[in-house]
Structures are given as C-alpha cells and as structure tokens.
LUMGU-236031 format. One line per 4 residues: number of its first residue (from 1); their letters; for each residue x, y, z of N, C-alpha, C. Coordinates in steps of 0.02 Angstrom, whole numbers, m for minus. Each point is the difference from the previous one (the first is absolute). Example, Ala and Ser with C-alpha at 12.3 -4.5 7.8 and 13.67 -1.06 7.14 Angstrom:
! residues 2
1) AS) 660,m284,390,m45,59,0,45,60,0 ~ m18,53,m36,42,59,3,m39,55,37 $
This chain:
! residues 274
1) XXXX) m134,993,604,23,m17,67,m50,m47,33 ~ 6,m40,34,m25,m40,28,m41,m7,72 ~ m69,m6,7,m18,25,82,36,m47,52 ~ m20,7,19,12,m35,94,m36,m52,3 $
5) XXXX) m44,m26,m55,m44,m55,12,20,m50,m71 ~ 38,31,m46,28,m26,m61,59,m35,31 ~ 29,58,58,111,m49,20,m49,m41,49 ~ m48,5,24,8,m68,64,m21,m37,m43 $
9) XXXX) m34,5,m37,m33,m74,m57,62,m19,m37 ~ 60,29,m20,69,m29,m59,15,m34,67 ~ 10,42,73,31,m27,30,m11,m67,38 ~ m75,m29,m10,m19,m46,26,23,m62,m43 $
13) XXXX) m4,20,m80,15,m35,m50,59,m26,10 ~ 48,55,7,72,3,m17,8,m65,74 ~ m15,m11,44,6,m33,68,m15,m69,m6 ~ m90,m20,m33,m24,m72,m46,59,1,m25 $
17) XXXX) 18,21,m49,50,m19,m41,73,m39,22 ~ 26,44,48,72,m3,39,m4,m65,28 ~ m88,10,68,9,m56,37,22,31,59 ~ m15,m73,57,55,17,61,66,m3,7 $
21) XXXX) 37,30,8,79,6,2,24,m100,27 ~ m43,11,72,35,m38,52,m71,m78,m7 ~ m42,35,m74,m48,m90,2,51,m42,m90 ~ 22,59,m27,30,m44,m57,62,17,21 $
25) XXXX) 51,m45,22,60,m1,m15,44,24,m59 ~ m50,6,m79,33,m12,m60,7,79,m14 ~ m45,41,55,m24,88,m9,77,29,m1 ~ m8,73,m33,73,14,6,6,44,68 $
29) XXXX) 26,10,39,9,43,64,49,44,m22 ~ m25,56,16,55,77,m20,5,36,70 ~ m37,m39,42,9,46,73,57,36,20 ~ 13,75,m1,47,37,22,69,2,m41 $
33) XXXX) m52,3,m81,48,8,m52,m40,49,m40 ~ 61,46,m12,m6,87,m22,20,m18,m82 ~ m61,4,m75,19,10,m32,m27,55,m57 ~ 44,m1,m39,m3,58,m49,m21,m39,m61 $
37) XXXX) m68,45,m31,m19,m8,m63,m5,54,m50 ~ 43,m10,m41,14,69,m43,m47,m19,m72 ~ m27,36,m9,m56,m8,m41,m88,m48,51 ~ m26,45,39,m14,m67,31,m93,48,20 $
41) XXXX) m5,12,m44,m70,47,8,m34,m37,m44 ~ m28,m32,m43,m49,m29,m47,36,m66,m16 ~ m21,m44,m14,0,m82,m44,43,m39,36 ~ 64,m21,m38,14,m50,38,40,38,65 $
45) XXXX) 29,61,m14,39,22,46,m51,25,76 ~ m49,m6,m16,m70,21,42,5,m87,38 ~ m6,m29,m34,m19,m73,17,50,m43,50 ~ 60,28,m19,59,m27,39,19,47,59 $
49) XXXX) m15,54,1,5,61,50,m71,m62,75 ~ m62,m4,m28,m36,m40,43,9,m44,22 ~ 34,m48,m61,22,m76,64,52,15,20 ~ 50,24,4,28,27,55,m13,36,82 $
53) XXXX) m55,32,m21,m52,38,68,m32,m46,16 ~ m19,m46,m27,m52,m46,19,53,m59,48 ~ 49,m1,m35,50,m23,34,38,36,72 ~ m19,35,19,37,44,37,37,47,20 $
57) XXXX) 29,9,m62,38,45,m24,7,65,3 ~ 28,43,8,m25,88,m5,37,m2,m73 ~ m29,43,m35,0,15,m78,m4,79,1 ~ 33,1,m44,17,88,m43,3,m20,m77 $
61) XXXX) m33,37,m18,m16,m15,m81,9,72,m37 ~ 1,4,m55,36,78,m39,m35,m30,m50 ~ m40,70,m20,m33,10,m87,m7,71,m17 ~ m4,9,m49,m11,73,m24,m69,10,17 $
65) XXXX) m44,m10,m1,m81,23,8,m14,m18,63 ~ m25,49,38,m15,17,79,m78,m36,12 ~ m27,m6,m45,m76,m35,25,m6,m67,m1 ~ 41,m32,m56,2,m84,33,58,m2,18 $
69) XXXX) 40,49,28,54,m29,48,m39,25,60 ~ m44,38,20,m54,4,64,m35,m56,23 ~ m30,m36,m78,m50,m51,11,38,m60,31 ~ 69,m4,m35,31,m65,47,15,m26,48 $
73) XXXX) 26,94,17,40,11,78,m76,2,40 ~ m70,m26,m22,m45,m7,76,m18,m65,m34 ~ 22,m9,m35,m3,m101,6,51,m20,26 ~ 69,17,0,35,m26,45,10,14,64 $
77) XXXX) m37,40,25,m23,26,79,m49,m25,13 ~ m59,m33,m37,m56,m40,41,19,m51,m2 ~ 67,m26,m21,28,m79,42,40,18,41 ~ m5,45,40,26,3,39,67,22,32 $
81) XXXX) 36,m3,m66,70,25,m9,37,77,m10 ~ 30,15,28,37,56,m24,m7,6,m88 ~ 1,76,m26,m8,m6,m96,36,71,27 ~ 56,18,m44,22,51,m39,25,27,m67 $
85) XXXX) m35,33,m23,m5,52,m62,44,50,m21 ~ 8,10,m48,16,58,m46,m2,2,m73 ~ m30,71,m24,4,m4,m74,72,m2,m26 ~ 29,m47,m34,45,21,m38,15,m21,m77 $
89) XXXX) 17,40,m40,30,m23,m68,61,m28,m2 ~ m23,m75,m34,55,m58,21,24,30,m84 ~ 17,27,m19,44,35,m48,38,72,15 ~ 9,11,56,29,57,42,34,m56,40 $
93) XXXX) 93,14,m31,40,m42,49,21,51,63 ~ m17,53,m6,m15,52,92,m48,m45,32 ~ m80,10,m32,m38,m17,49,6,m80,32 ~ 47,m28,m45,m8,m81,10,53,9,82 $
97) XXXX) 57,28,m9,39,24,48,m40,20,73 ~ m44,55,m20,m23,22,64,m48,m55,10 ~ m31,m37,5,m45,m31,m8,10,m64,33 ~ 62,m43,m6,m2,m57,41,18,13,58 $
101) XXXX) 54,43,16,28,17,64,m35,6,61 ~ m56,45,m22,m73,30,47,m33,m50,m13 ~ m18,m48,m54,m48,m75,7,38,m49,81 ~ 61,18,m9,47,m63,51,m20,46,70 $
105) XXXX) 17,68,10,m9,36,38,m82,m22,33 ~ m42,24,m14,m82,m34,24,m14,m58,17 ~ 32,m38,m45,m15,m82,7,59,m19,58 ~ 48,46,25,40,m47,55,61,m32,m53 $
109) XXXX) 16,m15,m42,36,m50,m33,m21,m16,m60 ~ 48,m55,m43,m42,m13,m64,22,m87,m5 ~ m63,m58,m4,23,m44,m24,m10,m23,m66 ~ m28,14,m33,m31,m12,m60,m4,59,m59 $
113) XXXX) 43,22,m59,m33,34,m52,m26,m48,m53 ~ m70,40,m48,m8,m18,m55,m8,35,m48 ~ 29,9,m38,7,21,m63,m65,0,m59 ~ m36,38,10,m49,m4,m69,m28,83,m25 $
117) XXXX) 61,m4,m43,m35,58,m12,m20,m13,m79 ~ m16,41,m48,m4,m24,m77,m22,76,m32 ~ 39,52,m48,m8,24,m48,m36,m1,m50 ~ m19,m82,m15,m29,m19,m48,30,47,m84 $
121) XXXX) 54,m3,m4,30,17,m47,m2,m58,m76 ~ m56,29,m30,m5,m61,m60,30,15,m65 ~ 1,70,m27,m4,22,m54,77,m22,m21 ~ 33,2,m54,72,m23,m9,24,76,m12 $
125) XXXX) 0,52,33,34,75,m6,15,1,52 ~ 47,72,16,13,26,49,m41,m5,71 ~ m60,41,m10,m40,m17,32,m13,m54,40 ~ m11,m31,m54,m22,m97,57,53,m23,23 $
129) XXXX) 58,15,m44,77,m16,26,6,31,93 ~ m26,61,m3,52,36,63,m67,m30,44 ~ m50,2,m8,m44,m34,55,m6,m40,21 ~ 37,m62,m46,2,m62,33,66,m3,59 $
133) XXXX) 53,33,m56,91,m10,48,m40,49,56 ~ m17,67,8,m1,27,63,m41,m38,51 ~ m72,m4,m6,m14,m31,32,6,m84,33 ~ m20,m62,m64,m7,m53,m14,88,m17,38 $
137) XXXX) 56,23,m25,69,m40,23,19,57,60 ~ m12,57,m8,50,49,45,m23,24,66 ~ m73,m12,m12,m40,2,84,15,m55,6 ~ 34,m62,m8,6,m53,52,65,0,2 $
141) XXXX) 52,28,m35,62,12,12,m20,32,73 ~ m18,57,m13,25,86,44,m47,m28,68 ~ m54,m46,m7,m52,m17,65,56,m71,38 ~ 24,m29,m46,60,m68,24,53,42,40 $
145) XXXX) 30,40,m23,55,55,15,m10,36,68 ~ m62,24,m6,m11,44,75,m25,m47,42 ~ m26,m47,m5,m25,m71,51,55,m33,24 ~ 32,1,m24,71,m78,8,17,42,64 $
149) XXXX) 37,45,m1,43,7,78,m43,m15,60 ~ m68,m5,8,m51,m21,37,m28,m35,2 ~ 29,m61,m9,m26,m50,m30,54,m42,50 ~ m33,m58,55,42,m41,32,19,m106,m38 $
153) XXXX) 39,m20,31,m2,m67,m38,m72,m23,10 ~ m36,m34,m46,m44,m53,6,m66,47,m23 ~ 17,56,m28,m25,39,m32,m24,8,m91 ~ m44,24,m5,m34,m17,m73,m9,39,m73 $
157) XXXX) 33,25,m38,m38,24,m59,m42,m58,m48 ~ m52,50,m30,m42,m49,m49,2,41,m64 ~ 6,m1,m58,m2,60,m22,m66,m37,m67 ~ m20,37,m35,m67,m15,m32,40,m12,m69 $
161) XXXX) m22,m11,m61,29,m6,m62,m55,m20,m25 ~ 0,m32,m58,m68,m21,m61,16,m70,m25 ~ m57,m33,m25,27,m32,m67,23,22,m48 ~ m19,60,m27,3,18,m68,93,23,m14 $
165) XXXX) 43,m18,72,51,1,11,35,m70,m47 ~ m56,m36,m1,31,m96,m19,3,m10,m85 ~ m43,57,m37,m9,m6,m56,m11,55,m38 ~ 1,m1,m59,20,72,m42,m78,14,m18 $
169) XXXX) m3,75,m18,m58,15,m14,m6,70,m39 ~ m23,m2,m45,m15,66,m69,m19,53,65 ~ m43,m2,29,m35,47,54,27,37,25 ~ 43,m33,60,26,27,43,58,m14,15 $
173) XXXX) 69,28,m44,82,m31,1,9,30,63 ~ 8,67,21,21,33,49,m17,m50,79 ~ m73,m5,4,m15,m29,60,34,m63,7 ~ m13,m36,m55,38,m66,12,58,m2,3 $
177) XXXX) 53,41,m36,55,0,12,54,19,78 ~ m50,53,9,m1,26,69,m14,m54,65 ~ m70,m32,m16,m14,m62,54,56,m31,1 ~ 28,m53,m72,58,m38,25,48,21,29 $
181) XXXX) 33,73,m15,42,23,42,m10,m8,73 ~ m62,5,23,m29,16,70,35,m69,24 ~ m12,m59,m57,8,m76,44,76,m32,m3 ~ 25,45,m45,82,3,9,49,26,54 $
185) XXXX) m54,62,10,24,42,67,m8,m45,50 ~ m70,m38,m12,2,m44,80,35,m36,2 ~ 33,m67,m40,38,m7,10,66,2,23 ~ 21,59,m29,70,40,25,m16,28,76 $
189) XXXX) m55,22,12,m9,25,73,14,m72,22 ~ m42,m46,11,6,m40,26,81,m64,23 ~ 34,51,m67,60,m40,40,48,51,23 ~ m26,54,m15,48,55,42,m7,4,89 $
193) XXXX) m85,m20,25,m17,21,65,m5,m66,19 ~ 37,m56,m19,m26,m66,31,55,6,58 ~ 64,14,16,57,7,35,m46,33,59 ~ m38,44,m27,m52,59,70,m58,m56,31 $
197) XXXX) m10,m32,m28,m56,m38,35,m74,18,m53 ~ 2,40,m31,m49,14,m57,m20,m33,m64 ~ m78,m9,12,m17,m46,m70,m25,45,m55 ~ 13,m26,m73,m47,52,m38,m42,m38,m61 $
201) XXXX) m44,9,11,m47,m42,m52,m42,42,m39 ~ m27,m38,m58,m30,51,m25,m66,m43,m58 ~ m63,34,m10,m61,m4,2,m8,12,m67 ~ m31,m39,m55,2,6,m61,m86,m8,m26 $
205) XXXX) m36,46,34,m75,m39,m15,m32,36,m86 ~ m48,m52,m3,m11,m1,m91,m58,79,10 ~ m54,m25,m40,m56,73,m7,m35,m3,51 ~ 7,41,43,m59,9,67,m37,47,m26 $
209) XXXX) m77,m27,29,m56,67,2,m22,18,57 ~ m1,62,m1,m33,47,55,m29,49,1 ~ m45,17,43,m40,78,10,69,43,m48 ~ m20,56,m26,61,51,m21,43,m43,m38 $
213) XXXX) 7,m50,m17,65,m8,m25,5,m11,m65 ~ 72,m29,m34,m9,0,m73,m42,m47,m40 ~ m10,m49,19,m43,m48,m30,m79,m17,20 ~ m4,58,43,m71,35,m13,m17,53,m32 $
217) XXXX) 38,32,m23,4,52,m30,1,m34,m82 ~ 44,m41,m2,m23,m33,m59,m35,m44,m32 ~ m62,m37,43,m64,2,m11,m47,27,m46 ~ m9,69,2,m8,57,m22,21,50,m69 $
221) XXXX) 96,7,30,45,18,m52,7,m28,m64 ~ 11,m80,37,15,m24,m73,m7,m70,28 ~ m64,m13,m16,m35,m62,m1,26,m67,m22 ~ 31,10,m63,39,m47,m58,72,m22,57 $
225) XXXX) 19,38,5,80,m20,31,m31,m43,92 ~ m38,27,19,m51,m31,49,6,m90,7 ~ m50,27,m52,m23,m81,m32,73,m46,m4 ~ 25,37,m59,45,m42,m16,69,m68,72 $
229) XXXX) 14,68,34,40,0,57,m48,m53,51 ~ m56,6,1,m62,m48,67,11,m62,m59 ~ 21,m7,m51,m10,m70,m39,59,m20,23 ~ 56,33,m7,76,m11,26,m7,m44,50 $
233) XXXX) m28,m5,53,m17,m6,74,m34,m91,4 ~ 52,m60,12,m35,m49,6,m79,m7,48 ~ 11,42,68,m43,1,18,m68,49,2 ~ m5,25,m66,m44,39,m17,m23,62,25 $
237) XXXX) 47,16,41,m32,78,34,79,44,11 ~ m10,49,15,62,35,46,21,m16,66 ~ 80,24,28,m7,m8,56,m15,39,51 ~ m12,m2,68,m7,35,33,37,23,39 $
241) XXXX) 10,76,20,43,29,43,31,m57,43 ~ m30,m23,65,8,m44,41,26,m51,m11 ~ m2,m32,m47,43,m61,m25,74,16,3 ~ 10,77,m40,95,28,m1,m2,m4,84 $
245) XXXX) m45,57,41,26,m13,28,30,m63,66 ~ m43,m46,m10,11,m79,37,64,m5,m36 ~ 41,20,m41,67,m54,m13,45,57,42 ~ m6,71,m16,41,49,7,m6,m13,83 $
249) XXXX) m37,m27,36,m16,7,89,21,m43,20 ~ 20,m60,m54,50,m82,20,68,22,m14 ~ 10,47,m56,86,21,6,25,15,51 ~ m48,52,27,17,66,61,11,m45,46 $
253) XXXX) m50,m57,17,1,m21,62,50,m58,22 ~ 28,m17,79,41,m49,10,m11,m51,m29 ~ m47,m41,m31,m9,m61,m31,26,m12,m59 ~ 23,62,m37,54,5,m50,51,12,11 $
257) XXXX) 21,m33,79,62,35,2,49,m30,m20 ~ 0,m36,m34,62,m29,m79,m21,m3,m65 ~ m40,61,m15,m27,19,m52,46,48,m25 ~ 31,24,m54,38,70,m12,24,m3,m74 $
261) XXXX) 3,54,m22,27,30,m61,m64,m61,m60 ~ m76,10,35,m26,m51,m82,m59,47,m1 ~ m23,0,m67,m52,36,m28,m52,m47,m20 ~ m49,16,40,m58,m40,2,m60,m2,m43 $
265) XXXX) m34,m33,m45,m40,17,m53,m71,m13,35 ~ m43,37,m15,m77,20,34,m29,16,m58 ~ m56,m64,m48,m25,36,m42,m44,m33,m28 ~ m23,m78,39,m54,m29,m34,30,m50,m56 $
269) XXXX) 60,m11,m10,17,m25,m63,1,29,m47 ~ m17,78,9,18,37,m77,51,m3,m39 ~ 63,m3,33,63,7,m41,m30,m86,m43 ~ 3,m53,12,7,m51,m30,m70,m22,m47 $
273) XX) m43,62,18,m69,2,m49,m75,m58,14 ~ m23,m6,m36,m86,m29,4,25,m74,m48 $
C-alpha cells in the first residue's frame, strides 16, 4: 500500500505529465464525466483509471484484490477527484450485475465504460479455454450489458483487446482467440449503439511491463521467451502502461467523436517486427 507521501509524489507526476487543462489546448478534459474502469487496479487499467482523474473525471474502478484497488482509489483522490471502489470477480456474471449499477449510483451517472479485464487463459484445455471466454469476452459482454441503459448519446465504451488477437500463436490459442472476439464484438457494438449516440472502440496494445505484471514476472520466469519477445520490439524495449492508456483516453474523449467501431494497435511496431 502506498503512504501519503508516495500518492502526492504519483500525484504530482501524474499532473507534469497531464499538464494544464486550460495552458494545452491538445489536454484531454473529462471535467464532470463519471467513468467506469473494470479491471482498473494495476497496469494499464491503473493507468487509464488516472488520466481520466487527472482529467477530471470521477472514476470507479473494480478488481479482485482490495490492496491495490486501495492504493489507486488514494491516487485518484489526491487529484482531486471523486474515486469509487469495489472488489469484484469480473468472472462472476452476479457480481458484474451488482457492481455497475452502484458504480452509476455514486458517481451520479455513467459517461464512459472500459473494458479491461483479462483471465489470461493460455493453456489450449478447458481450463485456459473457460478463463479466457468468462472473463477476457463475457466480462465485457455482461459489463457492456449492465452499462448501456445508462449510458446517454455522445457517450463512450473502450473496451481493451491484444495483439496477440492479430496473429496465431503455439502459446496462447485461447487468449488470442478470445481477444479477436473482443474486437469483433466492438465492432458489432459499435453499430448496434450508433442510432443511441454511442461510440465503441477498442485498444489492442502489444507487451506492456509493469510493477506485478506479466512481463515482469517473466524476466525472472522465463528469461528466453523475455529476450526473445524485447527483440520482437523495433523499438527495443516494452511498452508502457501509459502509452495504452493515451490512445484508450483519445477514444473516450470528444475529440474522437467520429471515431467508432476501430481497434487500435499500441505496440511499438511489434506486430510488423525489428
């Protein structure tokens, strides 16, 4: 968990970073826009939950683990903004149910969901099978589903997806198969809610590293696949949380507002290689 002298220091960062709202014109303004980040406690879903707050925004974010969904909800309160919480398992289509209703409830309204949740379902069995469809496609079904009736025209889904959606892979069939579904769905959302005034886009970023996450973990784990994947990478490193989320915070926002139904690639040039 994080002190009181750790969130005002992200939060000073997180602010350099943003800028003045009203000295760059190009900044995104979220002033007195209520959104939902489902998956939104660690990495990129951590990252896009902030420029949003940093933006103005009041934010409610949902993760299963209560201590960095603590640590977020007082980074997004030392900018100043409204933050609301709850633990939930985005593979419980109950809790996904109870869960946005009371997010819209706190926040006043909802203009914005995003979609990131991930199973990380790799294995080609059952197993990796039901973790990817429950979580990876069906929390953004069942989170799209309970959001929409609250959701006014000129309003936003973003939903998250992968590369590894663009191309086949021995590794991980389930996830990838699952991602593309994710960017099929957006599509189809996107021409189902265009009549409503609703956009839906969706976020395809390559290997991010982060504190906790998988490709720090595999550092460590498995060095070889590491390596290999950072060679993948024209620009020689991983990406960073913050990068997904700068495209995912141009979907959401009015400046895309003839942006809809496209899946956006975030990845350094990995898909097209070194």
């Amino acid at each position: 968990m994080l002190s009181a002298l750790e969130v005002k220091l992200a939060a000073a960062a997180i602010r350099a970073l943003t800028g003045n709202q009203k000295a760059c014109p190009m900044a995104k303004d979220f002033t007195g826009k209520r959104v939902i980040v489902m998956g939104g406690s660690r990495g990129i879903g951590r990252s896009i939950a902030l420029g949003f707050a940093a933006g103005g925004a009041a934010v409610s974010i949902c993760a299963r683990s209560a201590g960095p969904l603590e640590a977020t909800r007082r980074e997004i309160e030392a900018l100043g903004v409204m933050a609301h919480t709850a633990s939930v398992d985005l593979a419980d289509a109950d809790a996904i149910k109870a869960y946005v209703p009371a997010a819209v409830q706190a926040l006043g309204g909802l203009d914005i969901l995003v979609n990131n949740a991930s199973g990380f379902g790799h294995s080609d069995d059952e197993e990796g099978w039901a973790a990817s469809l429950t979580v990876d496609m069906m929390a953004v079904v069942r989170g799209s589903q309970a959001a929409i009736p609250h959701l006014k025209p000129g309003s936003s889904i973003v939903n998250i997806s992968s590369i590894s959606a663009l191309r086949a892979s021995s590794r991980s069939a389930p996830y990838g198969a699952v991602k593309a579904a994710v960017m099929h769905y957006t599509a189809s959302q996107a021409k189902m809610l265009a009549r409503k005034g609703i956009r839906v886009n969706c976020v395809a970023p390559g290997s991010i590293e982060f504190p906790g996450g998988t490709w720090e973990d595999r550092r460590t784990s498995n060095p070889e696949l590491y390596r290999s994947t950072l060679a993948s990478i024209p620009f020689g490193r991983m990406g960073k949380p913050e990068e997904v989320a700068e495209v995912a915070l141009f979907l959401a926002s009015d400046k895309a507002s003839w942006v809809t139904a496209q899946s956006i690639v975030v990845d350094g040039g990995q898909l097209v290689g070194p």
